[in-house]
C-alpha positions, 0 to 999 in steps of 0.5 A: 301981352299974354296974347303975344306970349301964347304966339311965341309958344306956338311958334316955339313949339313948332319949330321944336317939332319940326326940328325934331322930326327932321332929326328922325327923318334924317337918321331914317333916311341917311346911311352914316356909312356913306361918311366914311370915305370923308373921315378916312380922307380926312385922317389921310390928309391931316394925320398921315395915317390910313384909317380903314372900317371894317363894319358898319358906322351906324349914328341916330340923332335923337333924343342923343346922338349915338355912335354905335362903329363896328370893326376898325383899324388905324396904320402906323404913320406913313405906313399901310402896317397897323397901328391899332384896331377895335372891334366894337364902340358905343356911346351916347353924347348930348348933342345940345351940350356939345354946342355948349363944348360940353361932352355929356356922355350916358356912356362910353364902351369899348370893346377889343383894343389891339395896339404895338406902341414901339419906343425906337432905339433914337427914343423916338415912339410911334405914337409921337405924331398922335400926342403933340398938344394944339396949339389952341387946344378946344376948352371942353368940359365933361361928364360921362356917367361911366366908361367900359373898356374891355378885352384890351391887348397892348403890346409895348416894344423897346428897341433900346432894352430889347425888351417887349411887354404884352398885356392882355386881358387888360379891363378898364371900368369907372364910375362917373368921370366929370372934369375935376373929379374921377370916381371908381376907376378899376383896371386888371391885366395880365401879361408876359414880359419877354426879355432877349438877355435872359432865357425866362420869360415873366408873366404878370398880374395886375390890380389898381383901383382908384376910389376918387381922384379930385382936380382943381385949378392946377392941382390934384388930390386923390383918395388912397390909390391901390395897386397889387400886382404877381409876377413869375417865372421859371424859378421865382414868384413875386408878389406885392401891394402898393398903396398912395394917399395923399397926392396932390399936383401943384404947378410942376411938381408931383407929390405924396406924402403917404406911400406904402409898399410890400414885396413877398419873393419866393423861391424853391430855396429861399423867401425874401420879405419887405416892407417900405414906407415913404415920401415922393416928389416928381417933376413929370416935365423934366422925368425927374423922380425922388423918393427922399424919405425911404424907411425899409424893413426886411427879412430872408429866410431859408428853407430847410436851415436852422439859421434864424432869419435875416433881418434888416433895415435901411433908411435913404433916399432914390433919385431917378431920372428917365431922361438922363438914364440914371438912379441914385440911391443912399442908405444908411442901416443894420443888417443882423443888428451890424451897421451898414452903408451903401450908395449905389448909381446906374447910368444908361440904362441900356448898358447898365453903367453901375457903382457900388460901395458898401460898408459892413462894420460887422458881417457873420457869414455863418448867418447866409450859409447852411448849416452844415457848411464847413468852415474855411481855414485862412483869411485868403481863402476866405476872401478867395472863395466869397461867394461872388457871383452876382457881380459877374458879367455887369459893367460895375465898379466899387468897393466893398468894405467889411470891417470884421468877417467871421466865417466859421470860428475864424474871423479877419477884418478890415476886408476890403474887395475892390470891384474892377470894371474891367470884369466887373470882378473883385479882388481883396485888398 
């Protein structure tokens, strides 16, 4: 016996070394570049896409199998336009594991993505033919120690809204991501929001940091998330945070029963402060969000009036729905300590389809208009020269009721200013 097992050792260990030195002679030996034209035939025939290296591939097989690509690029979907490039990918993968269908990776790093993701105006995307699932899909595990990824530039084009959005600068890193648990995930950008409707351009920043995110038989759990972003332009800056803790995905449906936001918006003439705490439900499948718990407390100040601030706070709920194009929102509150009512709804997001009523039990003008603001004469006048503006030139129609209005030493009630679709103006009542 012992005879027996120091022969199958020998042998063990020689088809060990042997194997061994095949794989060093085979990485010394074969230029992985001459497999290109094979994986560039390949993306051709299956993805209909023209996949085209720029530098080199360099591959060594031992003790892992290292992936070292220099410049490359991806074409749209029948198309020779690109789609997406990089300029620099490495990792290091376990090739012993892979037979196993597991991807051990002591790292993954990416440098320099450019991509045009492009939502067309029937709602198809350019990536549609990328993102449909197999139909038996592979059942890998993974256990990457970290993964880098940085100088990123996207830019995301809405044909519907007119709208493009270009992030640049964007800079992923984590700590070790395995199948079930996500650990350190820190991601920063910068952007610029170009809309065709109005002249001023957006820039933005953005922080989100995740410390832990857990995944167990169909459902997650998350450590508290956090997210930070500032976004300015011409005439304002904004700024917020947003916290969630608490999450978990069970079956359909999306939860937390934990979210915070701030808002702080500035402006050369006023500073607008807000602060919300809420629940949230979704069914990703079905686009659907709610948020049925919302309590939100705010405050405008003035500069360079005596006014005292005003104050506010809102208790409802948001329900929206992405592939209806539609926003629902109820409320109930006080402004400057009178009690309020409002519903609003949009519909189609690209024409903007909107309804507002709004019920003020008591409303004291002289709280929104500057100090030396001289009071008006008659309640015709008063509803005549109610400052309107924001209504102009949306597609809305409503009621806003106020039930007593002081301007000045002079009050009315029972105001009530139907808004017209037509013009989407108001007239009193």
């Amino acid at each position: 016996m012992t005879r027996l097992i120091k022969s199958a050792w020998i042998i063990f260990s020689v088809i060990t070394l042997l194997s061994a030195s095949a794989i060093i002679f085979l990485t010394l030996i074969i230029d992985a570049n001459t497999f290109k034209p094979w994986i560039t035939q390949w993306v051709k025939e299956n993805k209909q896409r023209t996949l085209t290296f720029e530098g080199n591939l360099e591959l060594g097989f031992y003790p892992k199998l290292n992936i070292n690509l220099g410049p490359v690029s991806l074409s749209e979907y029948q198309q020779d336009k690109i789609f997406a490039s990089v300029e620099k990918v490495h990792l290091s993968v376990s090739l012993l594991a892979l037979l196993r269908k597991q991807f051990n990776a002591d790292g993954i790093t990416v440098k320099g993505i450019n991509a045009t993701l492009i939502r067309f105006e029937d709602g198809r995307t350019n990536i549609d033919d990328l993102i449909v699932p197999d139909e038996e899909p592979t059942a890998y595990r993974f256990d990457i120690d970290h993964v880098k990824i940085v100088n990123t530039n996207v830019i995301l084009q809405d044909e519907i809204t007119n709208n493009t959005l270009t992030l640049s600068n964007l800079n992923l890193e984590t700590g070790r991501l395995q199948t079930d648990l996500f650990t350190g995930i820190k991601l920063t950008s910068n952007g610029q929001l170009v809309r065709t409707n109005t002249p001023n351009d957006m820039t933005l920043g953005l922080n989100f940091a995740a410390t832990q995110i857990q995944l167990n038989d169909g459902y997650v759990t998350s450590e508290p998330v956090h997210l930070s972003f500032n976004i300015t332009d011409a005439l304002n800056n904004i700024s917020g945070k947003f916290l969630m803790s608490d999450l978990t995905h069970t079956g359909d449906q999306l939860e937390s029963n934990a979210i915070h936001f701030e808002l702080t918006a500035q402006n050369t003439m006023q500073t607008v402060t807000a602060a919300v705490d809420t629940t949230f439900v979704g069914l990703p499948a079905e686009q659907h969000w709610t948020l049925p718990d919302i309590n939100a407390i705010f405050s405008l100040t003035r500069k360079e009036d005596a006014n005292p601030p005003i104050d506010g706070q809102l208790s409802g709920d948001l329900i929206f729905n992405l592939r209806t194009e539609t926003i629902q929102m109820n409320y109930t509150g006080e402004l400057v300590d009178s009690p309020i009512q409002a519903s609003f709804s949009l519909t189609n997001f690209s024409e903007k389809t909107m309804s507002l009523h709004l019920f003020i039990a008591q409303l004291n003008l002289n709280h929104f208009m500057a100090s030396q603001t001289p009071p008006l004469t008659t309640n015709k006048e008063q509803a005549e020269q109610l400052d309107l503006a924001f209504l102009r030139n949306l597609n809305m129609t409503g009621l806003i009721h106020i039930g007593q209005l002081q301007i000045g030493d002079i009050q009315s009630t029972d105001i009530q200013l139907q808004i017209r679709p037509a013009d989407s103006t108001a007239s009193t009542q």
